[in-house]
C-alpha positions in Angstrom: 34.3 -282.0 60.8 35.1 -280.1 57.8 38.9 -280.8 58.0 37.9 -284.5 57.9 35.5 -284.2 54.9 38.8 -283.0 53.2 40.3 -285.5 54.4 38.2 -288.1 53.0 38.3 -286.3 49.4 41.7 -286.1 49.2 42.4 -289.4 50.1 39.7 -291.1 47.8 41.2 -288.6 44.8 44.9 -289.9 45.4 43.4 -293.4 45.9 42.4 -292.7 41.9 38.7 -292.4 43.1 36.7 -291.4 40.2 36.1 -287.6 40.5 32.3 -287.9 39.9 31.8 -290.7 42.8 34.1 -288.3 45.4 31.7 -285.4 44.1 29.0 -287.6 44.8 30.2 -288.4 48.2 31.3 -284.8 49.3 27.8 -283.5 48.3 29.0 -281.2 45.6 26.8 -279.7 42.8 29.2 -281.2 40.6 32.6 -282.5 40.0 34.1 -279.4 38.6 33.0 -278.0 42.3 35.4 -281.2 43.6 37.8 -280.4 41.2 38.5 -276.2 42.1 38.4 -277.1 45.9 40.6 -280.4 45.6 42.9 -279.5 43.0 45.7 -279.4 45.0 45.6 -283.0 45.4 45.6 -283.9 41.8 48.4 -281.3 40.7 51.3 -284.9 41.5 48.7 -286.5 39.5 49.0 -284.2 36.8 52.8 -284.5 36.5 52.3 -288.2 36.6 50.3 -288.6 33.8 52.5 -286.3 31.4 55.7 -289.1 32.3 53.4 -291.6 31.3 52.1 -289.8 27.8 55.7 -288.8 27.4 56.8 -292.8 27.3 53.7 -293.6 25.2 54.6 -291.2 22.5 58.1 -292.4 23.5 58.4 -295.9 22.9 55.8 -295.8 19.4 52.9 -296.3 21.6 50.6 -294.3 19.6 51.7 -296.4 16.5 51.2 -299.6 18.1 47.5 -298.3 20.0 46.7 -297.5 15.8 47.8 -301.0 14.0 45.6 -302.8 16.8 42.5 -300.9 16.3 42.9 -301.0 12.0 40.2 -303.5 10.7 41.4 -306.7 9.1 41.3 -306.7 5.4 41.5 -310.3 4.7 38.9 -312.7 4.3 36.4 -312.6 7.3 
């Protein structure tokens, strides 16, 4: 039973599963419980999401993300 529970966590985590709903769902105390016993899982996730802050910063992502949030100056 307890293999499966894993099971189930570790396939809702890859399956980009917010952490606090799989805490929810596992019965943790909390989702930094989720975290230390799932963490495995998550460490292809982690190298996934540097690649994609690497090609933000990259491509002038950050630049682009800033001029779209700046507050138009002309007549409103």
């Amino acid at each position: 039973m307890h293999m499966l529970r894993h099971l189930a966590g570790s396939y809702w985590l890859t399956s980009e599963v917010d952490i606090v709903k799989v805490s929810l769902f596992m019965g943790h105390t909390d989702p930094a419980c989720t975290l230390r016993v799932c963490m495995h899982v998550l460490r292809g996730t982690v190298e996934e999401a540097r690649k994609v802050m690497g090609a933000f910063f990259e491509e002038g992502g950050i630049a682009e993300a800033c001029a779209q949030n700046v507050p138009s100056l002309g007549a409103g």
